[in-house]
C-alpha positions, 0 to 999 in steps of 0.5 A: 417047660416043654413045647409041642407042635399040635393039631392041623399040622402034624396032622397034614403033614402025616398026609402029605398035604402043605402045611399052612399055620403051625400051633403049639402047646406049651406044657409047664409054663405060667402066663408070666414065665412066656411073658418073661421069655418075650412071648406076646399075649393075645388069648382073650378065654385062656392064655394063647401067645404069640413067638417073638420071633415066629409069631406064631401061637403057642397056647399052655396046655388047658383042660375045659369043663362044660358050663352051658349049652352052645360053644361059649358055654365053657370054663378053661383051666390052664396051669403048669400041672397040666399035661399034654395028654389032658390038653388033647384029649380036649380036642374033637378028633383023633386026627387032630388029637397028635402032638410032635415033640422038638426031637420030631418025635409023635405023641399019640394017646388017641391013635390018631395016627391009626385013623389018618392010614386008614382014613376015619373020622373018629372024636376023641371022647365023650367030651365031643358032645360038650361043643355043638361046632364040631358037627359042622366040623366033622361034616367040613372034614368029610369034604376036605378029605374024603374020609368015613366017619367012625359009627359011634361018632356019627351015633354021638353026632345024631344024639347032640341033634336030638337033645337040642345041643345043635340049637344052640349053634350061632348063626355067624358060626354056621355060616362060618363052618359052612362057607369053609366045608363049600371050599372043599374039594368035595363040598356035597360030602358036608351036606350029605353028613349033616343030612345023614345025623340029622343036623341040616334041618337044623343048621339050614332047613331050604336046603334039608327041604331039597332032600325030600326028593332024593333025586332033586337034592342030588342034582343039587349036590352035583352041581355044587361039585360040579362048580368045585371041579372049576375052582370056582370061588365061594359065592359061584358055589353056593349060587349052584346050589342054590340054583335048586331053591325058590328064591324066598328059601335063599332070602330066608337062609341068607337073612337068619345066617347073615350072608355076605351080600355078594353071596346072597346076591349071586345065590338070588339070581341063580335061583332066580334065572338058573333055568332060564340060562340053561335054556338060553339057546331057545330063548326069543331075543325078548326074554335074553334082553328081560334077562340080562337087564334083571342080572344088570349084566351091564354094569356087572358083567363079572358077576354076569359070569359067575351066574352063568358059572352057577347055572351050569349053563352049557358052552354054547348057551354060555356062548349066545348070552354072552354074544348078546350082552356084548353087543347090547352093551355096545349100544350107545345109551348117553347119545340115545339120552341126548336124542331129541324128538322122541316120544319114548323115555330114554329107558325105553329107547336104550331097551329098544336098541339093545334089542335090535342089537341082540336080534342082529347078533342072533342072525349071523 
C-alpha cells in the first residue's frame, strides 16, 4: 500500500498559495485493509476514508466509465490493481492531475508542472468531455488564477456545448460552481470563458442576454470586479452584476438555479434601484424617502449597505443616503402611533415625518 498527496494542493503549493485541505490517494488497499488500519469510511460512490488521526481524505485509487449523460451519469471502479497514473488520469486538468509521494517526490505523467510555470489550463484527456462540470471548472479556474486556456481545451469545451453534455448540468450545481468562481479574485474571467464556448447561454441565459451589447455586458463585468477589489461578500457580487439585468431575468435566474434568498433579494433591489443610487446626489427628497422605504432601509440597514456597495454608488451619493436614512430613521414612529387627533393613518404620518426630517438634512 502506498499514499500519495494529490490534487489542489500540491497544486498550490507549486504556486505558492496556502494550502487549505490536503487529499490523498491510496494505491494498493482494499476497503477492509483502511478499516483494519483505523481509517473511517465516509464515500457513498466509491471508497473515500477519513485519517484517524488527521482526518483527513484519503480515497483508493479508482478509474471511472461513463454510463450516462450528466455528472452522476458514472461507473467507479476501485482496487488494489489500480495505479496511480489511472486515478489521475481520471482527473479534469493537468494542474490538477500531480501527485507527491511521502519522500516529497512529484509524480507527473501529465505535465502538470509544465502548465502551472506556464500558466495554462489544459484537460488531461478526452475523458474531460464525460463530466459537464468541469466547464464550470475551467471557467472557475481562469478566475482564481488568471491563467489561459490551452486551445484544444477550449475546443473540446465548445464541442461538449454543442452535443448537449452541458444540458444535463443540475441547477444546485451551476449555482455552486458559479457562486465559488464570483469569490475569485477576478470573477469577470469565469463568465467571459463561458460566453467564450458557448456555454453561458446555457447555464444563465439573463446574463448571456447582456453580451448582445458588448459594451453593456462589459460594464457588467466590471462592476462585478470592481466589487471583488473590495473584498466584497458573495451576495454584494452577484447584486453588482445584476444591477445590469431587469428584475424579471434576475427572478427567472434566481428561481431555475434556486438561489439563496439573501442573494436573490440584494441582486432584486439592485436591478431595481441600482440607477436610482447612482443618481442619489440629484434625487428630490421624495424620491430618496420612495427609495429608502422600497430597500426597508429601516429595518435592514445592513443589507441597505450592501446595495449601495452593489450599485457602485459614488462617496458622496453614498454619503447623502446614508445622511437621509439616519435622520429619517430618527423619527419616533411608535409616539407618532399614539398620536391622537389625527386624520392621517399612522403610515402616512411616519412618511411624512420622515420626509420633513430628510428635507432638513438636505439643507445643512
Amino acid at each position: 500500500m502506498k499514499i500519495y498527496e494529490v490534487g489542489g494542493a500540491v497544486r498550490d503549493e507549486l504556486l505558492g498559495i496556502p494550502v487549505k485541505d490536503r487529499d490523498y490517494v491510496v494505491v494498493g488497499a482494499t476497503p477492509d485493509e483502511m478499516i483494519q488500519l483505523g481509517f473511517r469510511p465516509v464515500g457513498r460512490d466509491f471508497p473515500v476514508f477519513l485519517h484517524p488521526e488527521t482526518h483527513e481524505e484519503h480515497a483508493l485509487a479508482r478509474t471511472e466509465r461513463k454510463t450516462a449523460r450528466g455528472y452522476h451519469g458514472f461507473e467507479f471502479y476501485s482496487a488494489p490493481d489500480v495505479t496511480l497514473e489511472q486515478d489521475l488520469g481520471r482527473r479534469d486538468l493537468t494542474i490538477n492531475a500531480i501527485a507527491r509521494d511521502e519522500h516529497g517526490t512529484l509524480i507527473d505523467p501529465y505535465n502538470g508542472t509544465e502548465d502551472l510555470s506556464a500558466g495554462i489550463l489544459r484537460h488531461v484527456g478526452p475523458a474531460f468531455a464525460e463530466d459537464p462540470v468541469r466547464i464550470l471548472r475551467v471557467a472557475r479556474f481562469a478566475a482564481r488564477f488568471g491563467f489561459d486556456i490551452a486551445p484544444e481545451t477550449l475546443e473540446l469545451m465548445r464541442a461538449m456545448v454543442e452535443s448537449g453534455e452541458a444540458d444535463a448540468l443540475v441547477p444546485e450545481r451551476v449555482w455552486q460552481e458559479l457562486a465559488r468562481g464570483l469569490m475569485e479574485a477576478r470573477p469577470s474571467r469565469m463568465f467571459e470563458v463561458l460566453q467564450e464556448c458557448g456555454a453561458l447561454e446555457k447555464v444563465a441565459p439573463e446574463i448571456a442576454a447582456l453580451f448582445e451589447n458588448a459594451a453593456d455586458g462589459q460594464a457588467a463585468l466590471d462592476a462585478l470586479d470592481a466589487a471583488a477589489e473590495t473584498g466584497a461578500p458573495l451576495e454584494v457580487r452577484f447584486a453588482a452584476l445584476a444591477r445590469a439585468l431587469d428584475p424579471y431575468a434576475v427572478d427567472a435566474f434566481a428561481e431555475r438555479l434556486k438561489l439563496p434568498a439573501a442573494v436573490r433579494d440584494l441582486a432584486l433591489l439592485a436591478a431595481r434601484h441600482g440607477n436610482t443610487i447612482q443618481d442619489a446626489r440629484e434625487l428630490e427628497p421624495e424620491s430618496v424617502l420612495e427609495l429608502l422605504n422600497a430597500a426597508d432601509a429601516w429595518r435592514r440597514p445592513d443589507r441597505f449597505e450592501e446595495l449601495l456597495k452593489a450599485s457602485g454608488a459614488s462617496d458622496r451619493a453614498a454619503m447623502r443616503l446614508r445622511r437621509a436614512r439616519e435622520a429619517a430613521a430618527a423619527v419616533d414612529a411608535g409616539a407618532i402611533a399614539k398620536a391622537r387627533g389625527q386624520t392621517q393613518d399612522i403610515k402616512e404620518r411616519v412618511n411624512a415625518a420622515r420626509l420633513d426630517a430628510i428635507r432638513a438634512e438636505g439643507a445643512k
